[in-house]
N, C-alpha and C positions, 0 to 999 in steps of 0.2 A: 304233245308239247315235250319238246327233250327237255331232258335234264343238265343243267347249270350248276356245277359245285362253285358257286358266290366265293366259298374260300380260297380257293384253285384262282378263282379269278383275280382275288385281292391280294394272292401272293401271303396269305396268313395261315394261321394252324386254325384248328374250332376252339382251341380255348383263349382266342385273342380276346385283350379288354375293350373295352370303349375306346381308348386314346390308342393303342395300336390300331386296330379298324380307322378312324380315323386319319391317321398318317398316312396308311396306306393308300387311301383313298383319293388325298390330296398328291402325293405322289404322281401315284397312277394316272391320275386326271390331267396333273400338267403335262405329264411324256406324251397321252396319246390325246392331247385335245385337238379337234379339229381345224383350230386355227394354226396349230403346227405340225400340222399333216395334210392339208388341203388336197392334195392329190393320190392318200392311201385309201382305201375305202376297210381294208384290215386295218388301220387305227380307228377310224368311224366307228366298226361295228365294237373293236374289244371298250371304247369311251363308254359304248352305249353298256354294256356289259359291265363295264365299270360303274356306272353310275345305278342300274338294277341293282346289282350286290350289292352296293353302299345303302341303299334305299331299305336293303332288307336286314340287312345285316347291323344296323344303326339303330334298327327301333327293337328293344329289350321282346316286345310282342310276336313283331314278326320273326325274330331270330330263331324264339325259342317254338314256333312255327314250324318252320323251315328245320328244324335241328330234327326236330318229331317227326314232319311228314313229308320229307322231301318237297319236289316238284309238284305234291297237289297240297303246300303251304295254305293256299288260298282260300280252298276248301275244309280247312282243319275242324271251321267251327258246326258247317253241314253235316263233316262227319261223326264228329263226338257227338251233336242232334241225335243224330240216326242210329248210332249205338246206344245212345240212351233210351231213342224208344223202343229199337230190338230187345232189351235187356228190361223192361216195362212191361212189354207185349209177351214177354217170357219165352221169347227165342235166344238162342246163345248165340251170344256176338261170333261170327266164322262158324264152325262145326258143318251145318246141313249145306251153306253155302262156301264153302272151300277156303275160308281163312283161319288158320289155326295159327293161334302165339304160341310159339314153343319156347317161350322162357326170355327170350330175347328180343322181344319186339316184333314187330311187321315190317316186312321189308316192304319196299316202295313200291315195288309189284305189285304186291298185296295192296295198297291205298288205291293204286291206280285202275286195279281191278276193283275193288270195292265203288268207288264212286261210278263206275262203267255200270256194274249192277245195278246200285242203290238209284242212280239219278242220269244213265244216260238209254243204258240195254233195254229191249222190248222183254226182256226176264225181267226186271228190274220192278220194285212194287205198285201199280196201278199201270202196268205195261207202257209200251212206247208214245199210250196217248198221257199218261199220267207225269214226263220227263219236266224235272225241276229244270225251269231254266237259271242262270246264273248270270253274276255280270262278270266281264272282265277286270283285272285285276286296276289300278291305277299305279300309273305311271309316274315317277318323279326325274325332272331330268335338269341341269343346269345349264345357263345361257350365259359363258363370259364375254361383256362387252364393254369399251373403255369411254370414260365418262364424255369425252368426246363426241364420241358417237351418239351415246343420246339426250344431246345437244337437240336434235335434230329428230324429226319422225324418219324411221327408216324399215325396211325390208329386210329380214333376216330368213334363212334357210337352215333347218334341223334337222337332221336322221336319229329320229325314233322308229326301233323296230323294223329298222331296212327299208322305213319311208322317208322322203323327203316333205314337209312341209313347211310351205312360206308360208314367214307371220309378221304381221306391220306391227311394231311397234313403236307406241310414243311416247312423243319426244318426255323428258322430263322421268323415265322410269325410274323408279327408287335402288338403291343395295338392298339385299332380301328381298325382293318385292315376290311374289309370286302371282301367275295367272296359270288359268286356269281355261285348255281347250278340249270342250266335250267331246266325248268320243272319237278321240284318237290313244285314248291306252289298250291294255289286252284284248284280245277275243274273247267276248263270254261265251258260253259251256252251253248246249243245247238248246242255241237258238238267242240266249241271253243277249243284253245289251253289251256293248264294250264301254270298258271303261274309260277315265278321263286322264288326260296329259297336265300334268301340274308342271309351271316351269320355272324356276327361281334363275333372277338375276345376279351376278355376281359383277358388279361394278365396279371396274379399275381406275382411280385415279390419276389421269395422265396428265394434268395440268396445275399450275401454278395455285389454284385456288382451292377452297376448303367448302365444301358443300354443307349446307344443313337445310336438308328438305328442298326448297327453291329459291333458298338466299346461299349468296357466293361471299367469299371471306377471303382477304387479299395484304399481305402485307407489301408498302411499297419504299423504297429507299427514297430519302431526302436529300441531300446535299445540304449540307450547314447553311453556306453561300443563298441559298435560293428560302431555305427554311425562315432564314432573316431579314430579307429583303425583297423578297417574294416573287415571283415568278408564273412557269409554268413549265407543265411536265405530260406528256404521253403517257397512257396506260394501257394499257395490251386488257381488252375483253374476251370472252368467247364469240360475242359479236362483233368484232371489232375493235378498231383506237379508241383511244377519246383523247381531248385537249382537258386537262384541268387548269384551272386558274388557282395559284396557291397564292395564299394571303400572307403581308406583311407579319415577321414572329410568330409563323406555325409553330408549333411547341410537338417536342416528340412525343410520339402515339394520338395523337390526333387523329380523327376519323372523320373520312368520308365516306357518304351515301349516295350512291346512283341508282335512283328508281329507274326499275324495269331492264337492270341491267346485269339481272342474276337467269336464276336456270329456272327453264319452259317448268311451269304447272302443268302435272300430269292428266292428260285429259280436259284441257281447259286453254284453247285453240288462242293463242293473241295474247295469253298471257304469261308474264314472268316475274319473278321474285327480285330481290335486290341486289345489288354489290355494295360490299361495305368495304372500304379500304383503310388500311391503317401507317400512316407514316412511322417512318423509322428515319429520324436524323441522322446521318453519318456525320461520326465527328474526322476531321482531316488528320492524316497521320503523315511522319514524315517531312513537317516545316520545315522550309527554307530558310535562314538565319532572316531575309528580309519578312517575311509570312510573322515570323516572332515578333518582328518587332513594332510591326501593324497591331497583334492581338497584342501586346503588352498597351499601347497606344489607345488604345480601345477600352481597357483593363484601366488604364490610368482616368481616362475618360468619364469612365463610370463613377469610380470611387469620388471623385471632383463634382460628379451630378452635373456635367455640363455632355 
């Protein structure tokens, strides 16, 4: 497995904070995301690359991981095991097997010879029949798709790890939402299982309405004229028109409800949420001197009770 400097990647120094990592990250992520490089496959892979270092470099644990023991991160916690029980067993950690601290740590060499030994080499303790197998490491990777789209059940294509895999998903998928596909993360270690692909949705809002869970939220303009004497009006769904019929003396912010005329319920085929719509009277600006003297007439009207 080479070595990936995570920092190098993210364009940071190692003593970046939280909210620098961070920035970078989101940065990064828009320049080389896949939807706007569809035809580079060198932005593909640095996304992908981005999105690992962000993965590692975000969580306080695996940071300080990775800061320790390089490229065999993964294995930090087999390895301090196994030092603990050389050091138990009342062997000295390196010495008879060729890793010596000289004051400044282990270089990476050293880790990577150490686990060859310790858990992969036929030297290695209970020989080549005794090899710990391991799993691969797990993958986190993000999926931007626009609220539009899953509207709808659809087929989506990701490059993890210089693979391509298609994944249907449906319709109704949450913002954060995460799934989870087994055994498509790292290669594990001597025979070990691979790990699993976690893949977080990031849902863009491209449309007129306001999501919450599978109910839609909609404000829609009234016209005085139609507010008062009632009418009707077009509404633009995600499925379509619809005709409302507006009732004599709507009053503004009124609400309507259209059952079944919100967004797919995730995993629950035929069904969907509501739309709630909420009028907004427009009052008229701009009267014409005759316009005035209608609503004064009207004005006079009232006060009289006739």
């Amino acid at each position: 497995m080479d070595f990936i400097d995570y920092y190098k990647v993210l364009e940071i120094d190692k003593s970046a904070k939280e909210a620098d990592i961070k920035k970078a990250y989101r940065k990064l992520a828009r320049k080389y995301h896949p939807d706007l490089n569809p035809n580079d496959d060198s932005a593909k892979k640095r996304f992908q690359q981005i999105n690992e270092a962000n993965e590692v470099l975000s969580d306080p644990e695996k940071r300080a991981k990775y800061d320790k023991y390089g490229k065999d991160w993964q294995h930090a916690d087999e390895f301090e095991k196994a030092q603990q029980q050389y050091q138990y067993q009342g062997q000295p950690f390196g010495g008879s097997s060729g890793w010596q601290d000289t004051g400044g740590g282990y270089s990476d060499n050293d880790f990577s010879d150490f686990f060859e030994h310790m858990f992969g080499g036929a030297s290695g303790r209970g020989g080549s029949g005794g090899r710990v197998k391991f799993r691969g490491q797990d993958i986190n990777a993000e999926l931007q798709l626009k609220l539009s789209d899953v509207f709808t059940t659809q087929k989506q294509t990701v490059t993890v790890n210089g693979k391509n895999i298609r994944l249907t998903i449906p319709a109704g998928v949450e913002n954060g939402q995460t799934i989870k596909i087994a055994g498509y993360g790292g290669e594990g270690m001597n025979g070990g299982p691979k790990g699993d692909l976690y893949i977080t949705f990031n849902i863009i809002n491209d449309t007129d309405f306001k999501r919450d869970g599978s109910n839609l939220y909609k404000t829609i303009e009234l016209d005085l004229y139609t507010a008062i004497l009632g009418g009707e009006v077009i509404v633009d769904t995600l499925s379509g028109k619809v005709r409302l019929k507006v009732p004599e003396g709507t009053q503004n912010e009124s609400k309507v409800k259209l059952k079944g005329k919100g967004f797919p319920v995730y995993k629950m085929e035929g069904e969907f949420g509501d739309l709630y719509l909420t009028y907004k009277v427009k009052i008229p600006t701009h009267l014409s001197e005759r316009q005035k003297e209608l609503f004064k007439e009207l004005q006079n009207l009232s006060k009289d009770g006739k």
